[in-house]
N, C-alpha and C positions, 0 to 999 in steps of 0.2 A: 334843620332846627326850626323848630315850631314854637313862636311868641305866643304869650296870653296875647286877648282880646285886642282891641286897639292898640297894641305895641308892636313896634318891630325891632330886630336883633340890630345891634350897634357895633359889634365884636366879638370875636369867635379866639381864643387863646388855648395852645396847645402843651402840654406838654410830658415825657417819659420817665416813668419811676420819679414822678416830684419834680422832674427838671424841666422847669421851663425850656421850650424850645427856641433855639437864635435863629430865627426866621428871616431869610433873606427876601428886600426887596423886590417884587413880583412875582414870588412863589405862593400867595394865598388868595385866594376866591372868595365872594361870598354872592352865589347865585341863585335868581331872585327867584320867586315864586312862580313867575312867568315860563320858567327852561326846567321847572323840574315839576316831578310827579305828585308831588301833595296838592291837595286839594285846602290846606288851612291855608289863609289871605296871608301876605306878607312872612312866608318862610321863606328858609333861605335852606341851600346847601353850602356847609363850608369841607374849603379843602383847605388841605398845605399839602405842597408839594415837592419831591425829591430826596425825602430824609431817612437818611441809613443808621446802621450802625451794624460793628459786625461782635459786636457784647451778645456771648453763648448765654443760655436761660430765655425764664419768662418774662417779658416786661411787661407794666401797665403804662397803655395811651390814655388820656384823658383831655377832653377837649372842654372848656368853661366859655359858654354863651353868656353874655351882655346883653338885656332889652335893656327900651328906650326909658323904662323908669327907674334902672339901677338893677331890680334884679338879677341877682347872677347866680345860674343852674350848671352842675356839671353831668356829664356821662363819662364812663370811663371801659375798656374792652381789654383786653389780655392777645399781645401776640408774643409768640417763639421764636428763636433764633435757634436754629440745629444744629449741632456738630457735627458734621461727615468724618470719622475717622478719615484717615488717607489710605489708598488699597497698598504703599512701599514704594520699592525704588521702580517695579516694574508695574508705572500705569502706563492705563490705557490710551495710544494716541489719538484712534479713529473709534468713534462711534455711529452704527449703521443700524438707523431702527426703521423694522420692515413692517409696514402698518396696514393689515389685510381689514379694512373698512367693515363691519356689519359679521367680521368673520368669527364665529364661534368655533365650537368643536365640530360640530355636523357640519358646515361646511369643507373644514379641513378631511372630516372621514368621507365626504361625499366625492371630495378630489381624488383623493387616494385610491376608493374604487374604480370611480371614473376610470384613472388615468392610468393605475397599475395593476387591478385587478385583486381578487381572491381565491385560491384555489387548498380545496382543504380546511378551510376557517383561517389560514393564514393568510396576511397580503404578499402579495409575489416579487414587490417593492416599494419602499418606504418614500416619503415625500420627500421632499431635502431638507423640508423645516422640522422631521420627523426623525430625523439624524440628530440635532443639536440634543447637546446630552446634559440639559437643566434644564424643570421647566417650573413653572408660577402659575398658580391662577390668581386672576385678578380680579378685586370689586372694583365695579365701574361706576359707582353712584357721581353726582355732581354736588354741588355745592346747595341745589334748592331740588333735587330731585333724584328717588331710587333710579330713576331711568336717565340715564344720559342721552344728550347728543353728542355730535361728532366735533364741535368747539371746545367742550371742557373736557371731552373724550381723550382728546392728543392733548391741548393744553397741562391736564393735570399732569402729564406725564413728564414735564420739559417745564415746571417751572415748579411743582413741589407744592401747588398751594390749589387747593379746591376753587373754581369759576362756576357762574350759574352756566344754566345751558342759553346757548344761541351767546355766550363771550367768550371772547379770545385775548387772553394776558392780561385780564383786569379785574379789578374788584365791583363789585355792583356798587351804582351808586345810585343819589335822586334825582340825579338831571337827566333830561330828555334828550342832549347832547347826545350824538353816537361815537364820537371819540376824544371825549373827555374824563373820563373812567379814570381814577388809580391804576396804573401798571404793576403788575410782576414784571421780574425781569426773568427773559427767557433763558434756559439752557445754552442758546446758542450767542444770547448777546453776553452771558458773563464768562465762555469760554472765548470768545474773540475778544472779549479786554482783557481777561487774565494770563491766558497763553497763545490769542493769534491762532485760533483755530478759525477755520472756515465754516462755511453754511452752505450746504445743498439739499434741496427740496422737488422731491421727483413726485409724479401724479397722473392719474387718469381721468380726472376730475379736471374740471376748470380750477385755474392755480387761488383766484378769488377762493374758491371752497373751501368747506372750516377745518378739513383736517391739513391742508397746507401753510392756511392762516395761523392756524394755532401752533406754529414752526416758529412766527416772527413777528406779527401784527397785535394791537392793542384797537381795540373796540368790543363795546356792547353789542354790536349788530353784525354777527354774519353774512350778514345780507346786501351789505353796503360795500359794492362792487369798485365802486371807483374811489373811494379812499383805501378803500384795502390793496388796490395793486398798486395804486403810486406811494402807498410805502416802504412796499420793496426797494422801493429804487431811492426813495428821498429819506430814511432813515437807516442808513450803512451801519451802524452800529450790531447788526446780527450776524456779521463778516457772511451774508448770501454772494455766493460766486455762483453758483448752479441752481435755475429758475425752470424749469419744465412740466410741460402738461396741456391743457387746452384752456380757455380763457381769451382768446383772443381779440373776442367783442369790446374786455376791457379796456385794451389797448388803441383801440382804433378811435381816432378823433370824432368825437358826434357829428352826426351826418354823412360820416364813411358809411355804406352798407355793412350791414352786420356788427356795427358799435351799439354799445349799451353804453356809454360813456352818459354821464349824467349831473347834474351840480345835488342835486336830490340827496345822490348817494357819495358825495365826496363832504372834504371837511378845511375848515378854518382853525385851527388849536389857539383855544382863551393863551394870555400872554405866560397866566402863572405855568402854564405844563411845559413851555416853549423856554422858562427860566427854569422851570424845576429840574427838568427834563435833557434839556438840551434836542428837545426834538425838533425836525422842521416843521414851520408854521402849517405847513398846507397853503391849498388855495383851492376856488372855485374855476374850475380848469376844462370843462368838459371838453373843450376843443385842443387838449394836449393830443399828442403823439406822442406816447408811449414808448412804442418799440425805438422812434428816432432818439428820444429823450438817452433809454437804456443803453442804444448805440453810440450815440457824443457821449458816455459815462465809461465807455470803453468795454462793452459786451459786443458779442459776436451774437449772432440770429441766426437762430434755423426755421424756416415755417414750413419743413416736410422733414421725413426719414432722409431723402437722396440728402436733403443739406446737411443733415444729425450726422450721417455715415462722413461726410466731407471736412466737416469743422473742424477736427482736429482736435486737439486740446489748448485753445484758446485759454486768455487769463479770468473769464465771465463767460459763462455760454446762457442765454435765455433760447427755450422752443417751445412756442405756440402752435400745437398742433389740431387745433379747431378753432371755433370762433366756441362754443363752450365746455362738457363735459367731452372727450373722447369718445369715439364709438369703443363698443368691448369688444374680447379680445373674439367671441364665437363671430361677428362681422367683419373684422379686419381680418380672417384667417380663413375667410369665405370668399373676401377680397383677393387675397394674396392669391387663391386657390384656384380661381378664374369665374366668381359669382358675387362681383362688386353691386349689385343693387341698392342694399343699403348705405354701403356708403362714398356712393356714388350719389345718392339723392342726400346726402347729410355735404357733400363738395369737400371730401377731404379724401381722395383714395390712398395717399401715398402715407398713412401714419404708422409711429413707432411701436410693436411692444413693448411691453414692459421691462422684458429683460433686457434689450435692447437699448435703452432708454437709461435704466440702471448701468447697464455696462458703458455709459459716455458719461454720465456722472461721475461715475468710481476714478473712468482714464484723467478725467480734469479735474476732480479735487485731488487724483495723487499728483499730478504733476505740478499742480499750484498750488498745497495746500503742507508747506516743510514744518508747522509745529502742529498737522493733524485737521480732521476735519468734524463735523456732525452733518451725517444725512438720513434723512428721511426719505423715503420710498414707500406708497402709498397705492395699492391695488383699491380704488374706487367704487367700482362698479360691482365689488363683492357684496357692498352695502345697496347700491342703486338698484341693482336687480333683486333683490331680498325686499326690496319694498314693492315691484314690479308683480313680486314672485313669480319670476320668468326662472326657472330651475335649471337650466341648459346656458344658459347665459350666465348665469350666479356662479354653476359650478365651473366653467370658464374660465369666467375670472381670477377664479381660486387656482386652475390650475395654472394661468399664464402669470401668477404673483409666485406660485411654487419655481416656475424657471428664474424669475427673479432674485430670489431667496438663493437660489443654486449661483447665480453669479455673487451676491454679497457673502454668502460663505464660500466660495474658492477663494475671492479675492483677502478675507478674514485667513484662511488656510497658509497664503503667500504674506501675510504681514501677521504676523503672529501679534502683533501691539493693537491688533483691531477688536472691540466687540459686535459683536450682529446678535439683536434683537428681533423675534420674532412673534408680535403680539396684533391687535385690535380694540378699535376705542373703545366698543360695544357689540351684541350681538344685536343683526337685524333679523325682524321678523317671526321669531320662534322655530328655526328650520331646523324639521328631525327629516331622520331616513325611516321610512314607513318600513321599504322594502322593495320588492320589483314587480313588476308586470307578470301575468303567469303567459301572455298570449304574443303572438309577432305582431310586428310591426303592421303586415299585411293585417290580420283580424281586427290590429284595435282598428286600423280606417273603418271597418263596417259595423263598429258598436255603434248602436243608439244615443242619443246625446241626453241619458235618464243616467240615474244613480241607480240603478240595477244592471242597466247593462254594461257601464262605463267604470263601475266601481265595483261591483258585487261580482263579477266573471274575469274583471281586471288586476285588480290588487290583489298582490300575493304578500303574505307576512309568515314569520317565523321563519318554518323550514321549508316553505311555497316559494319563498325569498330568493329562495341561491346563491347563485350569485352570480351577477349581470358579468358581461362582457364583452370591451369595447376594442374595436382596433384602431392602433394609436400608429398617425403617419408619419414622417418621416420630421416632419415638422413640430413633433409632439403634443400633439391636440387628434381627439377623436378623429378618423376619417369620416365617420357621423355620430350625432349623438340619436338618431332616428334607429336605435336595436332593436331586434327582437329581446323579448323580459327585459326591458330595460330596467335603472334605476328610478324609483319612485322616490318623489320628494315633497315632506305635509310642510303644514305651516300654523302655530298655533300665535300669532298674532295680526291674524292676519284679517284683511277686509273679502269683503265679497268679490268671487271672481265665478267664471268659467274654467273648467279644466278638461280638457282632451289627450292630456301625459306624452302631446306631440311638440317637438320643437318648433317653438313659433318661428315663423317665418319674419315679420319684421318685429323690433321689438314696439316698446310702447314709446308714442313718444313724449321726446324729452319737452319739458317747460322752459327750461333754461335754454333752448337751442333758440337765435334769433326772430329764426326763420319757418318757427316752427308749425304758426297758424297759414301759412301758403304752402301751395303745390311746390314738390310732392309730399311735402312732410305730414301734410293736414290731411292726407290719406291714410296715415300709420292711427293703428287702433291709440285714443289719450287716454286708457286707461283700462283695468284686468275685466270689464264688466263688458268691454266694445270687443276684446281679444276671445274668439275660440265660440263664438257666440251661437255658433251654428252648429257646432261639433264635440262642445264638452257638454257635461253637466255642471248644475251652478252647487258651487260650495259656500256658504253663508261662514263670515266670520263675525271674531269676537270684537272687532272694532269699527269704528264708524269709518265710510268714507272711500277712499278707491287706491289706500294705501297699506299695505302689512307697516307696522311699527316697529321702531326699536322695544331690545327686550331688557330686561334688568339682572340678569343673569352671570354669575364669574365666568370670564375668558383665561384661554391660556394664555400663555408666555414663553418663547422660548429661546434659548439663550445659548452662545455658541461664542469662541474665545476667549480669549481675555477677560480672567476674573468673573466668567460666564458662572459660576458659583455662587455670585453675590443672588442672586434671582432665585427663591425658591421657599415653599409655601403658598397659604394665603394672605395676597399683600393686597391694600393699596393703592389704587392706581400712583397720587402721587407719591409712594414709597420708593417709586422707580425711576424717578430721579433722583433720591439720594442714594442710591442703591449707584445708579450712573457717576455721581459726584465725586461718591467712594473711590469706584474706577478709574475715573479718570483724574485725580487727585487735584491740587491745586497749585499756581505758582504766583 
């Protein structure tokens, strides 16, 4: 709220369709010009905080500013309240949504070849997500842009209401505050008060990361590491029993090696949100213990696979399986293989896939979770390597999220009252399939590192194409992705790089890893212009920088169980939570 000249605001009064609002004692704000984004002297931001109603229709808010010489201005905005039909007597108890990060369609057709082949123009087997027999495309726009990120990417999804990008479960506001925002409430916090459903939040990413956050956290900033994990734990109200992933810098007390712990990035909550709300206050804590805090709360810890395969089904399982983003699945299956280099110099040899990972989630929210649960599972690195565009890694990931997928639909198959969702916040990077290689493996090492010899004798398109094929080991991932004609993969958002069409050896490294400017990690190329340098030619892109981007483009959806009908057309992103809501009805 913005005073004339020498005035400032004296009172902020709200209230819905004409009614004054009965505004309880320390649920309103009025923050000063100092903590917020305007640049006029003496404004203010007001809030009020916590006020519902469950009255179907349009209503009008309208808030009436008070300066200091009487003036009194109002503004006034329109929100909705939706009706979700109810899906009957048989809803949904479990909801499982399978969130392949950055993955579009080419992605999923790039796995498919990969991993099952084509013979004849037919595939020779279908993916598992390619089985589910509803599908949706979805617009992914956000709240202030055609292009999302991966914040209001999953957000939108799980709470119904458009977020900017780089927010999680709130409204934008004008304070500089990073977690003072207006809330939504999430899909998982109003299914835990209404019927005692659980929360499980699986990931390859660090769990701080926005498509995890955007499961249960409220902030403007995805970025803000140490207020967003000790929410998990200091605001229950999302019934989270199952925490997995990497992130582990979070957790460790500042000054532990390999903590990012910080007062920078944690928070204090003003009193009105702490009465609006019922949230915990926070604190400036950098020197907490995390993982000890979440063990005296009565979780069980795993910090490798040997302990994940051990646990059992505990009544809270939390696993930290790095200190931040996971390595992907082409490194750990390299690892497993007997060619641990990478991640061995990353210090985590013993991590989980994904499927893997998914299947000890599923075993402890069934055994702890009798009025049903909501989990999220989350293939990362689909997105990370899309921005890399490391094409052997990307498709990877896609296909170690397809074994994933296979365990949340058998497990949908044994509970018929389950649904499994199989969608993506956004597409990364613009990645089509060109086509394949016309030459072996052996030849391309002796191409020139020019775009006549590396491109023009290389690439094969149409019926040059054929189609690639790979042997897949016992473990179901290529025994190499290094073929003769392999699969070739473009990229139309992408930045400048080098390309060689050979599987990089290490990936790029990660920014987020603590350790990432020391030996050995500060040996791994920081980016696609240091990788291949000597052996590809350079491909100029259409964006600035040493990053392919997100694209703005509809994704699928695809839908399997229970009421797996409701999903279909072109929806929405948030259409899919009421579409979820229908499903799973209300009590």
């Amino acid at each position: 709220v913005r005073p004339d000249a020498g005035q400032t605001i004296t009172k902020v009064e709200w209230s819905v369709d004409g009614a004054p609002l009965s505004v309880a004692k320390n649920r309103t704000s009025l923050v000063p010009a100092t903590a917020i984004t305007s640049t006029v002297p003496d404004a203010v931001a007001a809030s009020v905080r916590g006020f519902q109603t469950g009255k179907i229709g349009v209503h009008t808010f309208t808030a009436t500013a008070t300066q200091s010489d009487g003036l009194v201005v109002s503004a006034t905005g329109d929100f909705e309240i939706v009706k979700t039909p109810l899906a009957g007597a048989d809803s949904v108890k479990n909801v499982i949504i399978m969130l392949g990060d950055g993955m579009g369609a080419s992605q999923r057709t790039a796995a498919r070849i990969m991993l099952n082949g084509y013979s004849q123009g037919k595939v020779n087997t279908k993916l598992a997500m390619d089985s589910f027999p509803h599908t949706a495309m979805i617009m992914t726009a956000s709240l202030n842009s055609i292009v999302t990120d991966s914040a209001p990417g999953m957000q939108n999804y799980v709470t119904g209401n458009k977020a900017n990008n780089n927010q999680e479960g709130v409204w934008p506001d004008d304070t500089t505050a990073n977690f003072d925002n207006p809330r939504f409430e999430y899909l998982s916090e109003y299914l835990s008060r209404q019927q005692g459903k659980k929360l499980g939040i699986v990931t390859t990413a660090d769990v701080f990361d926005a498509t995890p956050a955007s499961m249960a956290i409220h902030t403007q900033n995805r970025g803000a590491g140490t207020g967003i994990v000790d929410q998990y734990l200091d605001e229950a109200d999302t019934g989270l029993t199952v925490l997995m992933g990497g992130g582990r810098k979070w957790f460790l007390p500042a000054g532990t090696p390999g903590s990012a712990r910080s007062d920078s990035s944690d928070y204090v909550l003003p009193s009105d949100i702490v009465a609006g709300w019922g949230a915990a206050s926070g604190a400036l804590d950098s020197t907490r213990d995390l993982i000890a805090d979440f063990q005296t709360a009565g979780w069980s810890y795993a910090p490798d696979k040997t302990a994940l395969d051990s646990a059992g089904t505990p009544s809270k399982l939390l696993g930290l399986f790095a200190y931040s983003n996971m390595n992907v699945a082409l490194d750990k299956i390299d690892g497993r293989r007997g060619n641990p280099a990478v991640v061995n110099d990353y210090g985590f040899t013993d991590q989980p896939m994904l499927d893997e990972m998914t299947t000890k989630a599923l075993d402890v929210l069934d055994a702890n979770s009798p009025n049903g649960f909501v989990l999220m599972v989350e293939a990362a690195s689909i997105d990370k390597q899309a921005h890399n565009m490391d094409s052997e890694r990307m498709i990877l990931d896609t296909i170690e999220f397809d074994h994933a997928i296979k365990v949340a639909k058998d497990y949908a198959t044994a509970h018929p009252d389950t649904l499994v969702l199989v969608t993506a916040d956004h597409e990364c990077a613009g990645a089509v399939i060109i086509g394949s290689s016309t030459v072996t493996d052996a030849d391309l090492q002796t191409k020139l590192p020019t775009a006549d010899s590396m491109r023009n004798t290389v690439v094969g398109t149409y019926e040059a194409a054929s189609f690639p094929k790979y042997t897949i080991a016992a473990d179901g991932y290529p025994t190499t992705t290094n073929v003769d004609k392999r699969l070739l993969i473009g990229y139309g958002a992408n930045a400048d790089r080098y390309e060689d069409w050979r599987t990089n050896v290490q990936p790029i490294r990660d920014s987020q890893q603590p350790f990432n400017n020391e030996a050995p990690l500060n040996t791994y190329p920081s980016n696609p212009l240091e990788r291949d340098a000597t052996t590809g030619f350079l491909i100029t892109g259409q964006v600035a920088g040493s990053s392919a981007v997100h694209t703005g483009g509809d994704i699928p959806l695809s839908a399997y169980g229970r009421h797996a009908r409701l999903f279909a057309g072109t929806i929405d992103n948030t259409d899919v939570f009421f579409s979820i809501m229908k499903a799973v009805g209300r009590k």
